[in-house]
C-alpha positions as CSV (number, residue, x, y, z in Angstrom):
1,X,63.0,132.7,-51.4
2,X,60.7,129.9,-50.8
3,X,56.9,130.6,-52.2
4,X,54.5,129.7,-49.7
5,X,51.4,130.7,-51.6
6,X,51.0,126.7,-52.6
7,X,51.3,125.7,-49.1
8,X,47.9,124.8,-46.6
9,X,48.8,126.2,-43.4
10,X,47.0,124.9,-40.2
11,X,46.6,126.9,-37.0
12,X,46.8,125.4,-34.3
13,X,45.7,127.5,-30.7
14,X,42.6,127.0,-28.3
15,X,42.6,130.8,-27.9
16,X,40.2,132.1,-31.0
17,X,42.7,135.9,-30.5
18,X,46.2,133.9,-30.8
19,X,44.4,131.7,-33.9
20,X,43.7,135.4,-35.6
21,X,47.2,136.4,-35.0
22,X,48.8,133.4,-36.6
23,X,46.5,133.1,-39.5
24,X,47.3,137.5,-40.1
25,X,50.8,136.2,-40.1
26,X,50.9,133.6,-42.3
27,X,49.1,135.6,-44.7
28,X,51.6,138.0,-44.5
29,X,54.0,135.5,-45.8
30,X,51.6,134.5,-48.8
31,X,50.0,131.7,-47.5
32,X,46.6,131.7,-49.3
33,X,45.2,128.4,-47.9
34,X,45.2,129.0,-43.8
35,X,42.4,126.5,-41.7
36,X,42.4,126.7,-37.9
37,X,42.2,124.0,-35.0
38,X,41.2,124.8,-31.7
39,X,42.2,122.1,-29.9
40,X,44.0,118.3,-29.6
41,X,41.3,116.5,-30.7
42,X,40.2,119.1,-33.6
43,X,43.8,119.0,-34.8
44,X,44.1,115.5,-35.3
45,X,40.8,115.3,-37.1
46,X,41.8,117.3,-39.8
47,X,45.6,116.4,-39.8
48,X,44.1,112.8,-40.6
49,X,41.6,113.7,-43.0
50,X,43.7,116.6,-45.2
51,X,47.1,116.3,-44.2
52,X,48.9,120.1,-44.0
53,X,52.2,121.5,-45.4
54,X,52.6,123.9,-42.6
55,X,51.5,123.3,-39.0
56,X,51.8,125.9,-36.4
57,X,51.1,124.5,-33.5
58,X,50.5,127.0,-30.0
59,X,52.6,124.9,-27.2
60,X,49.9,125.1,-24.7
61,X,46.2,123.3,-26.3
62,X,44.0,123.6,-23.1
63,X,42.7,120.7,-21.1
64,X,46.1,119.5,-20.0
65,X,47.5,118.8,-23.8
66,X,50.4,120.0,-25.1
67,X,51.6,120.5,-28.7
68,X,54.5,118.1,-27.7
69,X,51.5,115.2,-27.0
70,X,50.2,116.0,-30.0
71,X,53.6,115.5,-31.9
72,X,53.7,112.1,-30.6
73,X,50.5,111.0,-31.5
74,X,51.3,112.5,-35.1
75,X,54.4,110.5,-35.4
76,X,52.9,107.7,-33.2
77,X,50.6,106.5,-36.0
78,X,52.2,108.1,-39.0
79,X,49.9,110.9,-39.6
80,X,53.2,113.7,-40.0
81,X,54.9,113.3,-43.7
82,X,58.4,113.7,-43.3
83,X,58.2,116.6,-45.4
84,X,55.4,118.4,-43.3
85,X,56.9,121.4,-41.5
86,X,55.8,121.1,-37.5
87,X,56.5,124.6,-36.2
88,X,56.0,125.0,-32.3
89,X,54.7,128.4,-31.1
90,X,55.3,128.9,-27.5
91,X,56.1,131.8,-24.8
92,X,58.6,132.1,-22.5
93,X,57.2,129.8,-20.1
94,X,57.0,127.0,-22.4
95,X,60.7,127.5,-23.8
96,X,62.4,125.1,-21.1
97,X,59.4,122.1,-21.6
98,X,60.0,122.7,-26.0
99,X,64.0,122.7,-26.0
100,X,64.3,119.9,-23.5
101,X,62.3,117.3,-25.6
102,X,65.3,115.9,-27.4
103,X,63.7,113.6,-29.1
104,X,60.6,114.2,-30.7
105,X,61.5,117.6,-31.4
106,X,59.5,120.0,-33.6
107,X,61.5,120.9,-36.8
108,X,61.7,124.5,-35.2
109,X,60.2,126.3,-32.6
110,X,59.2,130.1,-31.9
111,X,58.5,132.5,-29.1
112,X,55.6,134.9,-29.0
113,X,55.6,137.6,-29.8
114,X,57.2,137.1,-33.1
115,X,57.3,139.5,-36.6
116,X,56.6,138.2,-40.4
117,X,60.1,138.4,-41.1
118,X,61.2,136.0,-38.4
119,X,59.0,133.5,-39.1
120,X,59.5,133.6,-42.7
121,X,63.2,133.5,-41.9
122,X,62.5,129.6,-39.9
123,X,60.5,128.3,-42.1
124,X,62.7,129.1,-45.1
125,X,65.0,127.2,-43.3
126,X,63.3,124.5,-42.5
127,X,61.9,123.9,-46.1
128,X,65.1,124.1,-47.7
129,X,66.1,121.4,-45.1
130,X,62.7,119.2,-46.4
131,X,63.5,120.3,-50.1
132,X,67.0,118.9,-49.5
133,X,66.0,115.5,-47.8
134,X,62.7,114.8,-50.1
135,X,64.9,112.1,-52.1
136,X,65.6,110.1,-48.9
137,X,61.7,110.8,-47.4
138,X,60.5,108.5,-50.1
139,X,63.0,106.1,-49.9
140,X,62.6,105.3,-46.4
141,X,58.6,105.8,-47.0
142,X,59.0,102.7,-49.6
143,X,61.5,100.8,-47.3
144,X,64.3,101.0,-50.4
145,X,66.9,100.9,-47.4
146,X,69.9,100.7,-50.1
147,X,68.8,103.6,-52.0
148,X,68.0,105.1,-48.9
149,X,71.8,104.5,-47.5
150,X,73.0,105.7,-50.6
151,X,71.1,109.1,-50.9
152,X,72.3,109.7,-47.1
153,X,76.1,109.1,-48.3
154,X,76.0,111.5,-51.2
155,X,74.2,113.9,-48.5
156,X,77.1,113.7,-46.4
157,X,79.6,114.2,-48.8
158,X,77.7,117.5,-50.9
159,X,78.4,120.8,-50.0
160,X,74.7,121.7,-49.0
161,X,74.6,118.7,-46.6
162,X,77.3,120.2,-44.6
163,X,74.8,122.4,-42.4
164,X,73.1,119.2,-41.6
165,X,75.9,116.4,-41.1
166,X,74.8,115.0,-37.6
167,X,71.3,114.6,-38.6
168,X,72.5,113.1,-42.0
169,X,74.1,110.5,-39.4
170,X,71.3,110.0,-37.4
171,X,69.4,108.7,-40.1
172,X,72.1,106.7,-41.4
173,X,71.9,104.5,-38.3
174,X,67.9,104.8,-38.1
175,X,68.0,102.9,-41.6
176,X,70.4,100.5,-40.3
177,X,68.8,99.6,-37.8
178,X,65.3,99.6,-39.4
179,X,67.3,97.2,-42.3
180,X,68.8,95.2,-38.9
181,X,72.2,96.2,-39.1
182,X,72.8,97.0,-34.9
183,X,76.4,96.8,-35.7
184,X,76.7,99.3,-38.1
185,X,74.4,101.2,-36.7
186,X,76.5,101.8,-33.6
187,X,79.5,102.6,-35.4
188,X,77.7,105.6,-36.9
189,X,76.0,106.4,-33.7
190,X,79.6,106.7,-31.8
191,X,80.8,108.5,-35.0
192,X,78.5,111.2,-33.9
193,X,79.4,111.1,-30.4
194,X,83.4,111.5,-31.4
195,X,82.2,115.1,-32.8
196,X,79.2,115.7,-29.7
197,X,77.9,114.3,-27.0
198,X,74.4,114.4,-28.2
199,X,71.9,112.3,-25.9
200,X,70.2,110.9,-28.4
201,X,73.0,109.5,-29.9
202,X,74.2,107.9,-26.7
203,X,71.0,106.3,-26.6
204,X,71.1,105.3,-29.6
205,X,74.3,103.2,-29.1
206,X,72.1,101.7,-25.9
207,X,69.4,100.5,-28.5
208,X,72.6,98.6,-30.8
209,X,73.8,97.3,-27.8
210,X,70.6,96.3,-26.7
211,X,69.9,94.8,-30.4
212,X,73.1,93.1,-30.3
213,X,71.9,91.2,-26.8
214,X,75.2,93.0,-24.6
215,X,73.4,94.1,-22.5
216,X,75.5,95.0,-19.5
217,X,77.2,97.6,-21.8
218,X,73.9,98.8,-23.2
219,X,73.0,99.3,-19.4
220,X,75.9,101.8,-19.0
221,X,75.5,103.8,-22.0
222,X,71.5,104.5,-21.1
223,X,72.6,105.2,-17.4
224,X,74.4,108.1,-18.7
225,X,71.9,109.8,-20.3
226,X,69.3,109.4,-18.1
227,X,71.4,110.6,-15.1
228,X,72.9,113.8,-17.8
229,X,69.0,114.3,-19.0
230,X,66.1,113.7,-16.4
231,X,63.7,115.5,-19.3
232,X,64.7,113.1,-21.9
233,X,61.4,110.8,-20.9
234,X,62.3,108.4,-24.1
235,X,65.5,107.5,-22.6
236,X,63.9,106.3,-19.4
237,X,61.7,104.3,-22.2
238,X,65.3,102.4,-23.5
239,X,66.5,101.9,-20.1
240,X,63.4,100.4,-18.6
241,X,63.5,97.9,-21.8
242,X,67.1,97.6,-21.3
243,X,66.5,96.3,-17.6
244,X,63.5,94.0,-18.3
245,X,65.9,92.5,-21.1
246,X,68.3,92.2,-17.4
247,X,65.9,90.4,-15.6
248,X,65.4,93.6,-13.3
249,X,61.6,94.2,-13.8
250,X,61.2,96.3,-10.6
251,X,63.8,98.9,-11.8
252,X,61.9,98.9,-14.8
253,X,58.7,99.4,-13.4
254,X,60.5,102.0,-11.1
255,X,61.8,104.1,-14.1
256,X,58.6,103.9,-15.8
257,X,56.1,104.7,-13.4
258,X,58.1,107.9,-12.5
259,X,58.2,109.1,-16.2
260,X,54.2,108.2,-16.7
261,X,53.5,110.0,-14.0
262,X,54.9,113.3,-15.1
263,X,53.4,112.2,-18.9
264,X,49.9,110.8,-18.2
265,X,48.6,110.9,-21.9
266,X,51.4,109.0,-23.1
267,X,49.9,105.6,-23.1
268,X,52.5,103.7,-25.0
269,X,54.5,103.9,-22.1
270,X,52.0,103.4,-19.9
271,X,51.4,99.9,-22.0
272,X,55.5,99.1,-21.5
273,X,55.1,100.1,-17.8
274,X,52.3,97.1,-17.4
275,X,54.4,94.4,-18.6
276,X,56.7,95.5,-16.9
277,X,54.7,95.5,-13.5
278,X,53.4,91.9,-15.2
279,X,56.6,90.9,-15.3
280,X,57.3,92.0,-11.7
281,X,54.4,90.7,-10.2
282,X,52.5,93.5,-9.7
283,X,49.3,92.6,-10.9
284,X,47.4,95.5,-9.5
285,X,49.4,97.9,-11.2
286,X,49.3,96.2,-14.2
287,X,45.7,95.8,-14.5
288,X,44.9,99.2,-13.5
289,X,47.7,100.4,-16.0
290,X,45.9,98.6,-18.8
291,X,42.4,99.7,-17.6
292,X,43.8,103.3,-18.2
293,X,44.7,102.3,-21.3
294,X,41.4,100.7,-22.9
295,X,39.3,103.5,-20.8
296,X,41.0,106.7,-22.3
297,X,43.7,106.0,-25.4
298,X,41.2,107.5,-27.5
299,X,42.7,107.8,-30.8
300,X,40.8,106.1,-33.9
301,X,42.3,102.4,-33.7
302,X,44.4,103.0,-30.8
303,X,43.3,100.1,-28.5
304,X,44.4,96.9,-30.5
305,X,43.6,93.6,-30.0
306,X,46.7,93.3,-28.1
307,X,45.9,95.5,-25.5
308,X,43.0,93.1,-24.6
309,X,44.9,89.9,-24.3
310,X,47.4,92.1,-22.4
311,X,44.8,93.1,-19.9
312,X,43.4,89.0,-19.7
313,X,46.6,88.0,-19.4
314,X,47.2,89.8,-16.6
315,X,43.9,89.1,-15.3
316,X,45.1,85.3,-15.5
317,X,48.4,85.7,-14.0
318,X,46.6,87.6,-10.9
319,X,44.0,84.2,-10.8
320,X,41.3,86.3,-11.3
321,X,39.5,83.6,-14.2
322,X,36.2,85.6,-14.0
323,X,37.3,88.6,-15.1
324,X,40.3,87.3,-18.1
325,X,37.3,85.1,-19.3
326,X,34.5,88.0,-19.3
327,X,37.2,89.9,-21.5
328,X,38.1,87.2,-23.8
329,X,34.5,86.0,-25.0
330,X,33.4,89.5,-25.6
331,X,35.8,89.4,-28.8
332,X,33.7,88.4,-31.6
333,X,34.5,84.9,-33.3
334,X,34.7,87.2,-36.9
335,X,38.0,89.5,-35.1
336,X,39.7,86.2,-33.3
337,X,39.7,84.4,-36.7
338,X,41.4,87.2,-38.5
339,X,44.1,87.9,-36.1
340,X,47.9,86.5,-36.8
341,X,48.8,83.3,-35.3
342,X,50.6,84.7,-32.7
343,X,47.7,86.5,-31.1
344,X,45.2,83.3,-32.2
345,X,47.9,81.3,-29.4
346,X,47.5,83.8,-27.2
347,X,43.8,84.0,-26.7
348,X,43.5,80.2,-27.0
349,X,46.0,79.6,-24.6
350,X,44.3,82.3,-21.8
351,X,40.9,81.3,-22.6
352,X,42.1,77.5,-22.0
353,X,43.4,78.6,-18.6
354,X,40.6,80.6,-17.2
355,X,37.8,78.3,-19.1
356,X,39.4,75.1,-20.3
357,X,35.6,73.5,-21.6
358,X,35.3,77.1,-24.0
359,X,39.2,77.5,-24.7
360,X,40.7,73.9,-24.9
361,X,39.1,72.4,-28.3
362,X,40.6,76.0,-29.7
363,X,43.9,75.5,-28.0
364,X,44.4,71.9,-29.1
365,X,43.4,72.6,-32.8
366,X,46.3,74.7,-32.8
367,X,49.0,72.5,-31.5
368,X,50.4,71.0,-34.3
369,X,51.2,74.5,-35.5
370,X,52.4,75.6,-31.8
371,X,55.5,73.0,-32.2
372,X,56.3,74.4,-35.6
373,X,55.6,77.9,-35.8
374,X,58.0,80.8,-34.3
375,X,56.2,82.7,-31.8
376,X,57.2,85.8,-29.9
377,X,57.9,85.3,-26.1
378,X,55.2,87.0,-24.4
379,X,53.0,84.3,-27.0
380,X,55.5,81.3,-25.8
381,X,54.8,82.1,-22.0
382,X,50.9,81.9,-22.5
383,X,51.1,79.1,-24.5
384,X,53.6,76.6,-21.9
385,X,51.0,78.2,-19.1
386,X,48.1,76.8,-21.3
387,X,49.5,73.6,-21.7
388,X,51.1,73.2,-17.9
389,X,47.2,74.0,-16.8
390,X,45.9,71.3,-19.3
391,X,48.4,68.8,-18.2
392,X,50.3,68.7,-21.6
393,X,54.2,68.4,-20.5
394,X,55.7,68.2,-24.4
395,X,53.9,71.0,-25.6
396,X,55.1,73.3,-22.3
397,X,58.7,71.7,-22.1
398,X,59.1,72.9,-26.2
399,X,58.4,76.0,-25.3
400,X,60.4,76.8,-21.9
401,X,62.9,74.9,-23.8
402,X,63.2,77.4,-26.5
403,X,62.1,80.4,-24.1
404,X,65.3,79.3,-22.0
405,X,67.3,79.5,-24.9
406,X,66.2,82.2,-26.9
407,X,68.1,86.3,-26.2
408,X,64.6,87.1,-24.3
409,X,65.6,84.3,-21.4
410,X,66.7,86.5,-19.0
411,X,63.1,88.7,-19.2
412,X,60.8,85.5,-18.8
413,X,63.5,83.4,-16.4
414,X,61.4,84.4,-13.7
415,X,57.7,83.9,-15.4
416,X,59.0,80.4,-16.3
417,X,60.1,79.5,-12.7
418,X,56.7,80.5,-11.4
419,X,54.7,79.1,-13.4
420,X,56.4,75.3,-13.3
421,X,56.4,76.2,-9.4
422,X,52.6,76.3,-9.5
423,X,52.3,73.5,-11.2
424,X,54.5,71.0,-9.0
425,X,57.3,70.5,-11.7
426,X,60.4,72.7,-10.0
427,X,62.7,69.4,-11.0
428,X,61.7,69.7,-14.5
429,X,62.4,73.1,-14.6
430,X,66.1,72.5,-13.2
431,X,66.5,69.7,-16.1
432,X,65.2,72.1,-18.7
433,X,67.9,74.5,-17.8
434,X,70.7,72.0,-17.3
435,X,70.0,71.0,-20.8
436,X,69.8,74.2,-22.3
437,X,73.3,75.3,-20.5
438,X,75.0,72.0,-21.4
439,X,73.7,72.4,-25.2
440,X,75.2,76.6,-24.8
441,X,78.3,75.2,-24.1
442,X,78.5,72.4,-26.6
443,X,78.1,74.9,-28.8
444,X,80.7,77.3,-27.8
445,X,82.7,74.6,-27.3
446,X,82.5,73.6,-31.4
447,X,85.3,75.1,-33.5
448,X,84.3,76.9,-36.5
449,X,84.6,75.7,-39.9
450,X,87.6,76.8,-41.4
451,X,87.0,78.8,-45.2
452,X,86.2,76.9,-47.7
453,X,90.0,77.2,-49.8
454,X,90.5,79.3,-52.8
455,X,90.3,78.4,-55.9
């Protein structure tokens, strides 16, 4: 018997009568400590500010939330502790929508009308689950991936991990992929399919394969599960990632703008589905993608600095200056100066382009670190459109150079080809991917060096 007289349940139901109910049950159960929350916003107020042991959570919150959206959010910016139990309440017209999310699942779910005893019975079950995996919650909490990997295995191999062997898998590949072991990590993945076909483990092989750069075979494995699983809305997330890694930006922005339209508040996809439109040359819906984003991604440090460049950026890429350089200026010199390099690039680079007498003295004080300095792609592109606008060939052939060469060259192939298009310099472009090919096979050409011998 687990005591749950400790434990600060939170209620969580937009009808006042349901909220009564749920409270008269846990108190049944011994909870002492029971606070209410009577809607989305509410909830994560106090889920921020006094984090719960117990959450019931009604499935249906009013105002066209859900307690699924709200799950997200939670694990979106770390507000749910592993060893928080999430319970979802629903009826029996929710059932299908709870069951089907098979990723960011609840640890259990309920239908109303439910007795003391049944209740009691889940969440018994569910700590004893927490109780069990509290060793391996802090170790992934402090990144100790080792110890981590090493609780997991004994896990695995006790008697009372038995009941829970495929999720004792599932995190085995989480960590190795979090620790940047994609190979591994897909062994244990198609370990679990030998036994299931879970589609979350098939897409997690498409995530190794996609980490491992084979792309093509990643493509396959995600196909499957979206075709097996149209509810499985995270899967469409991989395979739309999977096809802008492909080059194929209008399938991704296909895939994605079906999903966000039957998930409107779920604005991290909505943020993937504008670069992928940016990437596909749809501006328009890029721009109005990110507008939806800034305007209504209300969560407490939601919007990021990123977002903004994002939305100039595309501003810049549509050649609307006016508007990119209206964004940029209105972030204060205090915030630019405290942002990582790869974000100070960015905003010097688009602010050079759309108002070269504000944004080149920023953009050329950082050039000697742009040569030397690794730089994420999207950060690369802005910074060879910077310096093809300011009529700086070195800087921009360094960075095509290494954009060509890097596992991300099929995503930007066609961004780069624009962009020296524009600017008159199609021949260089050519050269720069001759040399780039000539310098791939070189190196696939170069025998590896044998052992060293024993001694």
């Amino acid at each position: 018997m687990i005591d749950f007289s400790k434990s600060r349940f939170l209620v969580i139901d937009d009808l006042p009568q349901a909220r009564d109910a749920l409270r008269t049950i846990a108190q049944t159960i011994g909870a002492f400590s029971v606070e209410f929350a009577s809607n989305y916003q509410d909830a994560i107020y106090r889920i921020r500010n006094n984090a719960p042991d117990v959450i019931l959570c009604d499935y249906m919150l009013g105002e066209g939330r859900s307690g699924q959206q709200l799950l997200e959010e939670l694990r979106r910016f770390n507000l749910l502790a592993d060893e928080t139990i999430f319970m979802m309440v629903t009826g029996e017209q929710s059932y299908e929508q709870v069951v089907s999310a098979v990723e960011l699942v609840p640890d259990d779910y309920i239908i109303k009308p439910f007795s003391p005893d049944k209740l009691t019975l889940r969440l018994e079950r569910i700590a004893a689950k927490k109780l069990l995996f509290g060793k391996y919650y802090r170790q992934k909490r402090q990144q100790d991936f080792q110890g981590a990997l090493k609780t997991l295995a004994g896990l695995h191999e006790s008697e009372a991990g038995r009941p829970y062997r495929f999720e004792v898998l599932r995190q085995q590949a989480e960590v190795l992929l979090a620790k940047g072991d994609a190979q591994a990590a897909e062994s244990v993945y198609r370990k679990i399919l030998e036994n299931y076909e879970f589609p979350w483990a098939r897409a997690g092989v498409a995530r190794t394969l996609h980490k491992q750069n084979r792309l093509t075979e990643a493509r396959q494995e995600i196909d499957r599960v979206v075709g097996g699983t149209p509810n499985y809305f995270d899967a469409a997330d991989v395979k739309a990632t999977i096809c802008m890694a492909q080059g194929e930006h209008e399938e991704a922005q296909k895939v994605l703008d079906d999903v966000s339209k039957k998930t409107p508040r779920n604005y991290l996809r909505k943020r993937l589905l504008a670069e992928a439109a940016t990437l596909n040359g749809d501006l328009d819906k890029a721009r109005s993608t990110l507008a939806d984003v800034l305007s209504n991604d209300s969560m407490p440090g939601a919007v990021t600095p990123e977002d903004r460049l994002s939305l100039a950026r595309s501003h810049v890429i549509a050649g609307d200056l006016i508007s990119a350089e209206n964004l940029l200026v209105k972030m204060r010199d205090s915030e630019v100066q405290n942002f990582a390099l790869d974000n100070q690039a960015s905003f010097a680079a688009l602010l050079a382009v759309c108002s070269p007498g504000k944004g080149k003295p920023k953009f050329v004080g950082l050039r000697p670190a742009l040569f030397e300095t690794e730089l994420s792609a999207t950060t690369r592109l802005d910074v060879m459109r910077a310096a093809l606008s300011l009529s700086d060939p070195e800087l921009a052939d360094r960075h095509a150079e290494h954009l060509m060469s890097s596992p991300d060259a099929k995503k930007v192939f066609g961004a780069i080809r624009t962009q020296y298009a524009l600017h008159g310099r199609e021949m260089d472009f050519r050269e720069i991917q001759k040399q780039v090919a000539l310098k791939r096979i070189r190196h696939e050409e170069t025998p590896a060096k044998p052992p060293p011998p024993a001694e």
